[in-house]
C-alpha angles and dihedrals in degrees: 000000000000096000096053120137126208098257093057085044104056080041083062113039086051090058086056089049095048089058097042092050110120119226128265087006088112081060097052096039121080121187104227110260105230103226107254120249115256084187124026106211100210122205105195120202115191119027095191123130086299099040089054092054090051091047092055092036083053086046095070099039107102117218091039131086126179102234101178125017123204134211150125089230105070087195088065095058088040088063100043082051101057085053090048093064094026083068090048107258136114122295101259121230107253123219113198108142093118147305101312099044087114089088096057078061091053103049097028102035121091092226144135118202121023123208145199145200098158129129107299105252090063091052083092104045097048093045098049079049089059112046097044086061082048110253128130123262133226133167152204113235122309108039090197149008100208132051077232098066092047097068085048090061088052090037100051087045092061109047099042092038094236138138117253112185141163115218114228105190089179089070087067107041104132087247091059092044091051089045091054093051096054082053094054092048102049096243089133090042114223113355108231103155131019139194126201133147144159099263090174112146098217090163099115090033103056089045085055123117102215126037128027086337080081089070118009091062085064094054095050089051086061109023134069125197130030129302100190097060085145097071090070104015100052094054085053098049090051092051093047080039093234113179079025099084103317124059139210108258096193141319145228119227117190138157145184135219113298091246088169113058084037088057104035086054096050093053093049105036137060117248090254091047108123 
């Protein structure tokens, strides 16, 4: 029992609880119901090539206004600003001294959900901001880059009682949505194997010198293996209804030389290039 991790312990823990459950006490028990949100006040953090489509996405959602907008590049706020009125609401406050400014939105600004489309080594840190000032959390693709950081999402979840989501926005493509619903109507008879994958060619855009070629280029320089394995991944689990009755018991992650970074830089760019 030395060795046990957190994940065996709340198993179980659950178990104990289970058999020490009395009986008729679910009846009597009801888990408070949080009152829903008439208006989501939105705080936005990156407002990059992403964060913009998600601005203007945001933009035609009723029941939602953005409400503070974050970035080191005050153009960029300036621009989500100017669709923001132009759509009719308020001017959002804008938050660009630095880098970590992001945490002046999350303890100054009257909203309700935070959200962020940055480079990925800053998803954490904004997340973990908001929800211990008490605003919700939500995420671009991946949530995290350690296994780490990934317990301090739960954690920190748990703890503020907050939500803490990623949002997968593969899950919803009108494909995977069609897929799904074949699924869900029998048309492809009993599922027993499934295929899915992030066939994304990012070649030109992580040699670019603007945009998220700024920062992803960086990451491919140091990690190996792929960051996004929901695109494909999530689709799939809704079709095979994992988390809805069966689990994933583990899972096998590989990868192979990245050929095509390496080939694509060495057609566009001379022998001496950085």
């Amino acid at each position: 029992m030395n060795d046990i991790n957190r994940r065996d312990f709340l198993k179980l823990s659950g178990a104990a609880a289970a058999s020490l459950r009395v009986p008729g006490a679910d009846a009597a028990y009801q888990a408070p119901k949080p009152a829903p949100i008439e208006l989501v006040r939105i705080g936005m953090v990156g407002i990059g090539l992403q964060g913009g489509a998600h601005l203007e996405n945001f933009l035609k959602i009723p029941g939602c206004r953005i409400t503070a907008v974050c970035d080191i590049r005050e153009e960029r706020t300036t621009w989500a600003a100017k669709q923001i009125t132009a759509a009719g609401h308020q001017a959002p406050v804008a938050y660009t001294r630095g880098p970590r400014d992001f945490e002046r939105l999350c303890e100054t600004g009257d909203l309700d959900l935070v959200f962020t489309a940055t480079p990925w080594e800053w998803h954490v840190p904004v997340m973990l901001a908001a929800m211990k000032a008490g605003k919700h959390a939500a995420t671009e693709v991946p949530a995290a880059m350690t296994v780490d950081d990934c317990w301090a999402l739960v954690e920190a979840a748990e703890k503020y009682r907050r939500h803490a989501v990623m949002m997968e926005n593969c899950n919803y493509d009108r494909p995977e949505m069609m897929v799904l619903n074949i699924v869900q109507q029998g048309l492809f008879g009993e599922v027993l194997h499934a295929e899915g994958g992030y066939l994304h060619d990012l070649r030109e855009i992580k040699f670019e010198k603007k945009d998220e070629g700024l920062w992803r280029r960086a990451w491919s320089r140091k990690l190996d293996g792929n960051p996004y394995p929901t695109h494909g991944l999530g689709p799939i689990a809704n079709c095979l209804d994992i988390n809805r009755g069966d689990r994933f018991d583990y899972l096998v992650s590989m990868s192979g030389p990245s050929r095509g970074l390496y080939d694509w830089a060495r057609e566009h760019f001379p022998a001496d290039a950085p």
